[in-house]
Backbone and ligand atoms as CSV (ligand in chain L), in Angstrom:
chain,resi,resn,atom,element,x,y,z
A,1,UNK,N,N,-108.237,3.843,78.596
A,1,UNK,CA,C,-109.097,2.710,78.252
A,1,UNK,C,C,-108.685,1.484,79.053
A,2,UNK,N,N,-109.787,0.681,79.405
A,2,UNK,CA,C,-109.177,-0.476,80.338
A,2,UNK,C,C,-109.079,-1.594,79.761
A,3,UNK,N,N,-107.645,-2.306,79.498
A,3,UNK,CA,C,-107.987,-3.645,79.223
A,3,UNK,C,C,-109.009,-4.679,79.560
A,4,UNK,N,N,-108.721,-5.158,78.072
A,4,UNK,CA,C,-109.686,-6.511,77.984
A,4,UNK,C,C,-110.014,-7.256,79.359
A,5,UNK,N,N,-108.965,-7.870,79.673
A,5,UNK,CA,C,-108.803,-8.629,80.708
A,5,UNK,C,C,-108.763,-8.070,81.798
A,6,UNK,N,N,-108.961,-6.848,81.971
A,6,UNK,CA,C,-109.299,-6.328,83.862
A,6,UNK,C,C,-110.921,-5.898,83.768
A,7,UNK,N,N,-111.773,-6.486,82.916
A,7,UNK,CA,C,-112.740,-5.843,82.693
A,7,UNK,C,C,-114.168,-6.010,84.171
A,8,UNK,N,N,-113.913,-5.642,84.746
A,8,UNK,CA,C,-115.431,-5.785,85.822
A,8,UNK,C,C,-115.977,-4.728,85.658
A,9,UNK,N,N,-117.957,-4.784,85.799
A,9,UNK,CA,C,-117.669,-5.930,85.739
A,9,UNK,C,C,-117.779,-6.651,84.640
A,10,UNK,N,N,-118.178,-8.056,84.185
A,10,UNK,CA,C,-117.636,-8.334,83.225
A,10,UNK,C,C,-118.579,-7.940,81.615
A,11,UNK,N,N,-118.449,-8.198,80.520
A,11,UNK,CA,C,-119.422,-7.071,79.894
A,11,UNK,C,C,-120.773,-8.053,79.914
A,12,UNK,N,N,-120.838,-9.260,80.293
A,12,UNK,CA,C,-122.378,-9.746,80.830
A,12,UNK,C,C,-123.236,-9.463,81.498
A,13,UNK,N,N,-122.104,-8.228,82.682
A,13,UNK,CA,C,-122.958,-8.065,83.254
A,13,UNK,C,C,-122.559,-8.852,85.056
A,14,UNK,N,N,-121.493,-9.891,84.645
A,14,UNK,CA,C,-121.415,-10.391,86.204
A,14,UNK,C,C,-120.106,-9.529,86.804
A,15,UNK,N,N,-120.566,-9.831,88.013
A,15,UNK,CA,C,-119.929,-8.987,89.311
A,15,UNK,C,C,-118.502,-9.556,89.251
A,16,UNK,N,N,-117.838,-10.843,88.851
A,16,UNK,CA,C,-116.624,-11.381,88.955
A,16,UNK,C,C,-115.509,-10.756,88.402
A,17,UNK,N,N,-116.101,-10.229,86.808
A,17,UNK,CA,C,-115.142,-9.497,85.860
A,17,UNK,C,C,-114.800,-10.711,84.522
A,18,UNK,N,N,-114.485,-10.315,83.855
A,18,UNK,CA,C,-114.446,-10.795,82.612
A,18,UNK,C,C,-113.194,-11.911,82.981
A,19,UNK,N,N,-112.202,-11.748,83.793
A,19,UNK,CA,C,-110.845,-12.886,83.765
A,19,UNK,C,C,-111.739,-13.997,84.295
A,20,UNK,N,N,-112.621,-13.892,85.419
A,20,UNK,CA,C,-112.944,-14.832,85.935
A,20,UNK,C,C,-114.683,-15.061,85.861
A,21,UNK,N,N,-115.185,-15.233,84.585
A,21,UNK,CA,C,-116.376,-14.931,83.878
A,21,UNK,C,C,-116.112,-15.643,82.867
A,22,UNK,N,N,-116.546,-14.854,81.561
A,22,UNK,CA,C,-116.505,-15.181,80.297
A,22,UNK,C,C,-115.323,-15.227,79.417
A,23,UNK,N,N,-114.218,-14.596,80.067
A,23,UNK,CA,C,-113.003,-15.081,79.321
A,23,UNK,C,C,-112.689,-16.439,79.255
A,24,UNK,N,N,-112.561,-17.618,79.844
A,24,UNK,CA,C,-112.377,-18.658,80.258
A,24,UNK,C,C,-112.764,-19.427,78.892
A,25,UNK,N,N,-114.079,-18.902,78.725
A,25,UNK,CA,C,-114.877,-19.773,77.651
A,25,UNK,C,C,-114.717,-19.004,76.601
A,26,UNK,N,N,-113.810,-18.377,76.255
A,26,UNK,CA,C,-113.866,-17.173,75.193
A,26,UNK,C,C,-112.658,-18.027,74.787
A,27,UNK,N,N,-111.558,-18.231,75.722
A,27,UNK,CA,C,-110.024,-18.938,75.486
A,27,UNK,C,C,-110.408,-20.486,75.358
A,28,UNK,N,N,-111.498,-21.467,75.213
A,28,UNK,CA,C,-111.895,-22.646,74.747
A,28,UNK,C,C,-112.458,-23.532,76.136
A,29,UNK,N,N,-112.650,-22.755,77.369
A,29,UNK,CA,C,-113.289,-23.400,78.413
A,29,UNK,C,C,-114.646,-24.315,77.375
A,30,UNK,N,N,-115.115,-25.301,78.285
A,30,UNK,CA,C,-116.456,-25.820,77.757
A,30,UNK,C,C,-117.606,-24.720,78.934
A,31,UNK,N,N,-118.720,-24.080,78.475
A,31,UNK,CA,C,-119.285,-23.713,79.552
A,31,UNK,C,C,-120.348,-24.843,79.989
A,32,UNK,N,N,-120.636,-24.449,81.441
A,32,UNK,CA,C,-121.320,-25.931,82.299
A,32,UNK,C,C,-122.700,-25.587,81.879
A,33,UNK,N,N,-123.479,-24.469,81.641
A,33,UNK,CA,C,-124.514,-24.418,81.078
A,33,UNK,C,C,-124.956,-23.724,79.973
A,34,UNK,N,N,-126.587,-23.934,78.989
A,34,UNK,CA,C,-126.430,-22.875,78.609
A,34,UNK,C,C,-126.494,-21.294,78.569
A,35,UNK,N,N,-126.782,-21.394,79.728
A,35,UNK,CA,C,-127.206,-20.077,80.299
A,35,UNK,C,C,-125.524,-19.098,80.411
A,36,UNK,N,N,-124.732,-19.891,80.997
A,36,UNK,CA,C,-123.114,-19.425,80.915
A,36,UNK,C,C,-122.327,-19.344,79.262
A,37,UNK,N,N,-123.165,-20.357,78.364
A,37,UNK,CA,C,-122.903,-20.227,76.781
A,37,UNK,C,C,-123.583,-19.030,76.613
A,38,UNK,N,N,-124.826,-18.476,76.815
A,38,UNK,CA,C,-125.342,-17.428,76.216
A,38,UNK,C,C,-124.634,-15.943,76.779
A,39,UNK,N,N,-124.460,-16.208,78.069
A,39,UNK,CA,C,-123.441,-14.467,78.774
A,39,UNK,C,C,-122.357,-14.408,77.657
A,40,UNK,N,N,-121.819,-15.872,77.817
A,40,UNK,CA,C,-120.324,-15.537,76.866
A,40,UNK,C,C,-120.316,-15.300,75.623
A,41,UNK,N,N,-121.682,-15.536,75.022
A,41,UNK,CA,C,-121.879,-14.981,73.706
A,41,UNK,C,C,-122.045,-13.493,73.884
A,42,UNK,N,N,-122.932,-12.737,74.568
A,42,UNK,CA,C,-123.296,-11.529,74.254
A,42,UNK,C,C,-121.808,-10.808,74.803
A,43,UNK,N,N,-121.196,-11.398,76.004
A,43,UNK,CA,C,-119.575,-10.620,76.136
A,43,UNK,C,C,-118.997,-10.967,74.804
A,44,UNK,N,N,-119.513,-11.287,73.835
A,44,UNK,CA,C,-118.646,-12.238,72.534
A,44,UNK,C,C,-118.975,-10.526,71.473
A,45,UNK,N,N,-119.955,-10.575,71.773
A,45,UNK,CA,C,-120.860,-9.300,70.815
A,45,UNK,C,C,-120.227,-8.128,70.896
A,46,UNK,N,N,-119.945,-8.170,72.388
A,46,UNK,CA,C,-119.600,-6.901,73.170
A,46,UNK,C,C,-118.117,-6.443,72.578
A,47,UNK,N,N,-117.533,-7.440,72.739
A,47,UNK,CA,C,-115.563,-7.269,72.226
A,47,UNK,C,C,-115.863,-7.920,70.819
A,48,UNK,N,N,-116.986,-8.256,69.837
A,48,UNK,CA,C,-116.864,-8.315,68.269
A,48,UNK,C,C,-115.854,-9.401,68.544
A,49,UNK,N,N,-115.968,-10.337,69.252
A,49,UNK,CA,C,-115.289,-11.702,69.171
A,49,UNK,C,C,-115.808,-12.815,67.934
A,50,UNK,N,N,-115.864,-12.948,66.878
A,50,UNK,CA,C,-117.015,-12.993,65.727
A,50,UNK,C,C,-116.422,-14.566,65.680
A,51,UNK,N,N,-115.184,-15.145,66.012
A,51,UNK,CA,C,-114.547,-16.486,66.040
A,51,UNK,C,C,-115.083,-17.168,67.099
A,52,UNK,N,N,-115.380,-16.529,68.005
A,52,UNK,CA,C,-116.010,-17.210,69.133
A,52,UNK,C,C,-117.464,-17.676,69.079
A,53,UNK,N,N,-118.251,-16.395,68.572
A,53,UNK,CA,C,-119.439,-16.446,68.042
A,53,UNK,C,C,-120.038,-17.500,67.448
A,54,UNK,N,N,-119.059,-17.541,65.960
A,54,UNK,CA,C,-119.570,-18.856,65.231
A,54,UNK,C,C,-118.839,-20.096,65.857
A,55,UNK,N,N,-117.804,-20.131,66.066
A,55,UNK,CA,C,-117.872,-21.628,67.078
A,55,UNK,C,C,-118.886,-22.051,67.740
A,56,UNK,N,N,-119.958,-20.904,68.683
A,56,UNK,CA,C,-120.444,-21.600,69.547
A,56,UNK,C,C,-121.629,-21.421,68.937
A,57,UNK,N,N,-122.130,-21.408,67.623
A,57,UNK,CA,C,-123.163,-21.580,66.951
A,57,UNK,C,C,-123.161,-23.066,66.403
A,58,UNK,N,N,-124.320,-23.735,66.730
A,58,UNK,CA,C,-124.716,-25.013,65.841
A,58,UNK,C,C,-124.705,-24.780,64.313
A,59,UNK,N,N,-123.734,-26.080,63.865
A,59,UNK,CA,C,-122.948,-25.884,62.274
A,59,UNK,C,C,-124.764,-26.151,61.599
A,60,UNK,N,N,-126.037,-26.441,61.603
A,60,UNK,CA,C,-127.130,-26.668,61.598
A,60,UNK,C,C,-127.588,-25.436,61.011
A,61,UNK,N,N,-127.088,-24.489,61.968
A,61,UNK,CA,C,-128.236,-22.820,61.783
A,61,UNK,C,C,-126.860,-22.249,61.585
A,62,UNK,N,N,-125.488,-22.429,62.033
A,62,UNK,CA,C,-124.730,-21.342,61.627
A,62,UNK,C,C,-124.636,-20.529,60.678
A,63,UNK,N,N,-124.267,-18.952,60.482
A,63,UNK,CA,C,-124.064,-18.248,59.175
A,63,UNK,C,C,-122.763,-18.457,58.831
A,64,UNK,N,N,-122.136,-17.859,57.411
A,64,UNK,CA,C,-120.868,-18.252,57.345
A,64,UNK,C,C,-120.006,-17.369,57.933
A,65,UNK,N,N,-120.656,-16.380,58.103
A,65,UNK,CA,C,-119.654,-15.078,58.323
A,65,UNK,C,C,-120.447,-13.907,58.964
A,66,UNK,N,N,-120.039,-13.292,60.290
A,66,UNK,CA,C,-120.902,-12.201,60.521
A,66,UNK,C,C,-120.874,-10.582,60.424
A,67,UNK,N,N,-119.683,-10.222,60.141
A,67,UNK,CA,C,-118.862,-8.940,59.389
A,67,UNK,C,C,-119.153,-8.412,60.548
A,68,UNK,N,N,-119.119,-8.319,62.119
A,68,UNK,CA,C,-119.598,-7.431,63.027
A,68,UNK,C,C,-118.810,-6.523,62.963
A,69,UNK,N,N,-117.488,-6.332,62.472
A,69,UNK,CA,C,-116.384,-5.417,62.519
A,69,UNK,C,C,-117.413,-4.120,61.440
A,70,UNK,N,N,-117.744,-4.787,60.662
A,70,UNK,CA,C,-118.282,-3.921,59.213
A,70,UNK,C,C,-119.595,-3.578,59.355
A,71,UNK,N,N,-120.306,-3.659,60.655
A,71,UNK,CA,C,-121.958,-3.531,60.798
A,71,UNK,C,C,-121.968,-2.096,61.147
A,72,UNK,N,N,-122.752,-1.099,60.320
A,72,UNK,CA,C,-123.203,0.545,60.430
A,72,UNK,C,C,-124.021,0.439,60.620
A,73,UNK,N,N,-124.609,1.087,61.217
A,73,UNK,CA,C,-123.900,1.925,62.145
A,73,UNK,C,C,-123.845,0.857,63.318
A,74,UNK,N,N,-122.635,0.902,64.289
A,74,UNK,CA,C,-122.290,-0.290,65.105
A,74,UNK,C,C,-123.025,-0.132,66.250
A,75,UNK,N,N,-123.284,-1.298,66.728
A,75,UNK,CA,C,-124.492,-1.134,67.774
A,75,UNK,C,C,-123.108,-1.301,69.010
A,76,UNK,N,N,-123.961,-0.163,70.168
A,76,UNK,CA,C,-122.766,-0.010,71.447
A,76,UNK,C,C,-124.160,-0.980,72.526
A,77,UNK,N,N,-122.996,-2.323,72.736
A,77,UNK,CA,C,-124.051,-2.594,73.716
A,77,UNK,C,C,-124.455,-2.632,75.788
A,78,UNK,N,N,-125.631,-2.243,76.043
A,78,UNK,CA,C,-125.499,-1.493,76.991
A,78,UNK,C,C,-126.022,-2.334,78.024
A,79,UNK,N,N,-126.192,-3.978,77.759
A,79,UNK,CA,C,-126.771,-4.632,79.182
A,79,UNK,C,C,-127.454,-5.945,79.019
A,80,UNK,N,N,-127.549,-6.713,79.788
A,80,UNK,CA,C,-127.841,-8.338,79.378
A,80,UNK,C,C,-128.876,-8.353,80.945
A,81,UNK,N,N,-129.830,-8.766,80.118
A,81,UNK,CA,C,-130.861,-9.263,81.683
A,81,UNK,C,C,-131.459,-10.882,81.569
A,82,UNK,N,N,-131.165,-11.740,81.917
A,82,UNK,CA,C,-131.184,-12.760,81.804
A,82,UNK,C,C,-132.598,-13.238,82.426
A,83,UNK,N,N,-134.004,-13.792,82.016
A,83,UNK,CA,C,-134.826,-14.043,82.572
A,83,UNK,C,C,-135.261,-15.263,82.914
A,84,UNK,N,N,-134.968,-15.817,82.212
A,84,UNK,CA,C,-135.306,-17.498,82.180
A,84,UNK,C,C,-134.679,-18.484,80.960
A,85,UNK,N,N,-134.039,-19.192,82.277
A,85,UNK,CA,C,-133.145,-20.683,81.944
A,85,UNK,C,C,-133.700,-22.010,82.090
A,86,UNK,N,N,-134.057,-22.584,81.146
A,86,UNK,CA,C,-134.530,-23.757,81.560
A,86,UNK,C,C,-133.984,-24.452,80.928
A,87,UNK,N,N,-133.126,-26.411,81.463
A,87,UNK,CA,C,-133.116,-27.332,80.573
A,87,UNK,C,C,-133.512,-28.777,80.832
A,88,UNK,N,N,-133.191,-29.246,79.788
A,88,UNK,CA,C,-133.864,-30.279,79.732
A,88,UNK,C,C,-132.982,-31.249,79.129
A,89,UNK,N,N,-131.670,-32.197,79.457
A,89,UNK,CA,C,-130.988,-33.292,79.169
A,89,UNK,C,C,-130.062,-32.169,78.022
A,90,UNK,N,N,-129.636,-32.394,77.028
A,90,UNK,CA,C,-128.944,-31.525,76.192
A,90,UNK,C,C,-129.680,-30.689,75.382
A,91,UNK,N,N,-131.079,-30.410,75.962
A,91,UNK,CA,C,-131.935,-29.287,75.216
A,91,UNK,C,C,-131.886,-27.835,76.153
A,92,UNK,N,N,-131.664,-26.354,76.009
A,92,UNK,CA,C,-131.642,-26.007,76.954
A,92,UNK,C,C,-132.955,-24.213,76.214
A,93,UNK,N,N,-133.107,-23.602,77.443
A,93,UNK,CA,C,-133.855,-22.383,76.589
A,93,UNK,C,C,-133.246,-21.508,77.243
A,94,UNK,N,N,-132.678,-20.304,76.990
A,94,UNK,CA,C,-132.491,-19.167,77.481
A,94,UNK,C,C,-133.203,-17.954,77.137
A,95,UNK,N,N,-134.276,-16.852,78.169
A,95,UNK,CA,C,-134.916,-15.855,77.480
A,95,UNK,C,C,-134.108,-14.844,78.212
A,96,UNK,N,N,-133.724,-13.946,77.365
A,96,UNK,CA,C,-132.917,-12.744,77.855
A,96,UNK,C,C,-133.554,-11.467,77.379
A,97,UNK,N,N,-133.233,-10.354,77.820
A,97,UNK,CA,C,-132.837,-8.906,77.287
A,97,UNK,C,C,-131.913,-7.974,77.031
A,98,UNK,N,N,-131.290,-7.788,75.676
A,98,UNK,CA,C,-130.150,-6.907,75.615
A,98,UNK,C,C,-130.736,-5.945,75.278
A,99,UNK,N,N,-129.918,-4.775,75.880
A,99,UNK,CA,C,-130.278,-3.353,76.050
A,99,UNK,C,C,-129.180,-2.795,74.583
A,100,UNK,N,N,-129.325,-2.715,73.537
A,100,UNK,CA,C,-128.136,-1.917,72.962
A,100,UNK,C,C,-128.554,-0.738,72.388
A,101,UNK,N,N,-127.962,-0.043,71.427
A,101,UNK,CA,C,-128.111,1.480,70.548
A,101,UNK,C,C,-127.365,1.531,69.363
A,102,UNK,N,N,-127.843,1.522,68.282
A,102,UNK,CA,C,-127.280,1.934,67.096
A,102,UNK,C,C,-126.734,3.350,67.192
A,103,UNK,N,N,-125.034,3.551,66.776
A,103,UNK,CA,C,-124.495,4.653,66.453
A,103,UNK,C,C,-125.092,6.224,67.419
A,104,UNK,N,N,-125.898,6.919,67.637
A,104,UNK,CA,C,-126.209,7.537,68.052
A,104,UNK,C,C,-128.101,7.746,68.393
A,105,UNK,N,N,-128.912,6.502,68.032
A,105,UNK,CA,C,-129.550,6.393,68.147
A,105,UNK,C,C,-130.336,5.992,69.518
A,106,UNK,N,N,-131.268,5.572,69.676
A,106,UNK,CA,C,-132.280,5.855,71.167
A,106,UNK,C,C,-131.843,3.986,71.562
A,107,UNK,N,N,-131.660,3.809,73.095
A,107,UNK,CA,C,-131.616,2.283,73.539
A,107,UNK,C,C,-132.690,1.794,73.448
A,108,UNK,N,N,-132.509,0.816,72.674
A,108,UNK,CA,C,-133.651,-0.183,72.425
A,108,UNK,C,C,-133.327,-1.361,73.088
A,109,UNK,N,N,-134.367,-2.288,73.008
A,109,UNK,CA,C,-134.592,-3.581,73.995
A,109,UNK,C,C,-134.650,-4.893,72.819
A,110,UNK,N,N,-133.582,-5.931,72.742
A,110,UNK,CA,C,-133.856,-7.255,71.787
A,110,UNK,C,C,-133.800,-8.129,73.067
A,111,UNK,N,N,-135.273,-8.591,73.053
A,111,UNK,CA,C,-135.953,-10.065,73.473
A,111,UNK,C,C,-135.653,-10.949,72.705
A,112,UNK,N,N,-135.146,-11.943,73.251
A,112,UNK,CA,C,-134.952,-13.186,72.612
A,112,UNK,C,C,-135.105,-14.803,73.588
A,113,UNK,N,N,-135.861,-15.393,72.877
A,113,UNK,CA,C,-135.460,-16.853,73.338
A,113,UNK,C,C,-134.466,-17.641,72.653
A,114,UNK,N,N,-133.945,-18.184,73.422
A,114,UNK,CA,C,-132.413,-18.976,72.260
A,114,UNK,C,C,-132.493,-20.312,72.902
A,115,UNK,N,N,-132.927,-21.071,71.329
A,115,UNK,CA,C,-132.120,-22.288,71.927
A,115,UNK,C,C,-131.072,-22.507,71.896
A,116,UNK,N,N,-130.778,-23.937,72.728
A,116,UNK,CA,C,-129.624,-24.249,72.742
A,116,UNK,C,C,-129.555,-25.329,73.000
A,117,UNK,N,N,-128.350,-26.330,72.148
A,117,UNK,CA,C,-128.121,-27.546,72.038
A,117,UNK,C,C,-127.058,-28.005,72.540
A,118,UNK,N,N,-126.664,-29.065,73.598
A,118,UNK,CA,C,-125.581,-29.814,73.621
A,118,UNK,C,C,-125.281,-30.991,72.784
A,119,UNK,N,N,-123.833,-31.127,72.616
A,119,UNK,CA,C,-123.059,-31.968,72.051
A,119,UNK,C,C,-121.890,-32.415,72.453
A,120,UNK,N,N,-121.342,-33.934,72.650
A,120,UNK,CA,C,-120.103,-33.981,73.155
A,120,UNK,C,C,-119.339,-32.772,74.155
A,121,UNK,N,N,-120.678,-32.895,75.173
A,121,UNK,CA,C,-120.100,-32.041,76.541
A,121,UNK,C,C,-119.965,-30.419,75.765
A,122,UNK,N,N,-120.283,-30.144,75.039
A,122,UNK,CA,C,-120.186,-28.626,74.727
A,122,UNK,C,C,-122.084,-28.158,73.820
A,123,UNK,N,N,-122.134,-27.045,75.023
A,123,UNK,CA,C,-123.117,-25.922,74.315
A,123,UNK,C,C,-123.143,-25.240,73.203
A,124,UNK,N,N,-124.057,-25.324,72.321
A,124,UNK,CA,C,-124.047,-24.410,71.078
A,124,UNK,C,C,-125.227,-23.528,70.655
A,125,UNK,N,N,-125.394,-22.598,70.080
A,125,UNK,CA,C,-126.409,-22.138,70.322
A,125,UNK,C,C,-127.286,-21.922,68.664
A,126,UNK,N,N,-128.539,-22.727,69.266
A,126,UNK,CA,C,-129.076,-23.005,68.013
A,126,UNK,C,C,-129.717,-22.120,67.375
A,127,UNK,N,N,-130.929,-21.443,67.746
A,127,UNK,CA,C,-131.600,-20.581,67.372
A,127,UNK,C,C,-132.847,-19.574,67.768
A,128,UNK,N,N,-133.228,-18.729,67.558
A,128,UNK,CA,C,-133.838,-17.660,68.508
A,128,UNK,C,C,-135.229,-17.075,68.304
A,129,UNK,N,N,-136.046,-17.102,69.228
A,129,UNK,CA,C,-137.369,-16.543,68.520
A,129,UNK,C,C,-137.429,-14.910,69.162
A,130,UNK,N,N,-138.050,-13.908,68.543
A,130,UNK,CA,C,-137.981,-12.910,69.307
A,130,UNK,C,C,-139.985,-12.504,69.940
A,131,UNK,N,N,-140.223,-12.935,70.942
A,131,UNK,CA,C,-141.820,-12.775,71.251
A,131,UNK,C,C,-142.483,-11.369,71.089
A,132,UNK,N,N,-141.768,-10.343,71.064
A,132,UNK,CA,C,-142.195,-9.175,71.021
A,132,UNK,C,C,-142.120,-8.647,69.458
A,133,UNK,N,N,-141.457,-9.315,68.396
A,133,UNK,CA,C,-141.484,-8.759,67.111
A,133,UNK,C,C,-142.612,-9.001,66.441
L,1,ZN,ZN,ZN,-119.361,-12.774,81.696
């Protein structure tokens, strides 16, 4: 099995590898956009980083707790396609596609738009519409 930290490439999906990617902001980097807040969330999903998660959720929409350790059947996730970033002063939109699979089940596709809010120089991520549900 390969450590955490030699991971390329990284589980977002970028070519750099996880040391020089999304770890950075996983260990309390600020990320410069939200488009770099949203990779490091779904690498967040990926390693069940669930502390990281709700940090970088707006205390607004945050949940209290996300039990990802305890979610059955556990979803294995298989890919991040990033389509459109747009912002606007500390308003930002990210529309993506994660590819994942429940337990032994068929890969499915979650569309999402996410907002996202800045605050005191840090991204958070507010909340998500899904267009295809
Ligand atoms: Zn990454």
């Amino acid at each position: 099995m390969q450590a955490v930290d030699t991971l390329t490439p990284c589980p977002c999906g970028h070519i750099d590898g996880y040391a020089r990617c999304c770890e950075p902001l996983h260990l309390g980097a600020a990320a410069t956009t939200a488009e770099q807040l949203m990779r490091s969330r779904y690498s967040a999903y990926v390693l069940k980083r669930e502390d990281y998660l709700l940090a970088t959720w707006h205390s607004s929409t945050r949940p209290a707790h996300l039990k990802l350790a305890a979610q059955q059947p556990a979803p294995s996730w298989l890919g991040l396609t990033v389509k459109h970033h747009e912002s606007n002063g500390d308003h930002a939109v990210v529309e993506f596609i994660a590819r994942l699979r429940y337990g032994g089940g068929k890969a499915q596709r979650m569309h999402e738009v996410s907002r996202f809010v800045r605050e005191d120089g840090r991204w958070y991520y507010l909340d998500g519409m899904f267009p295809d549900a």
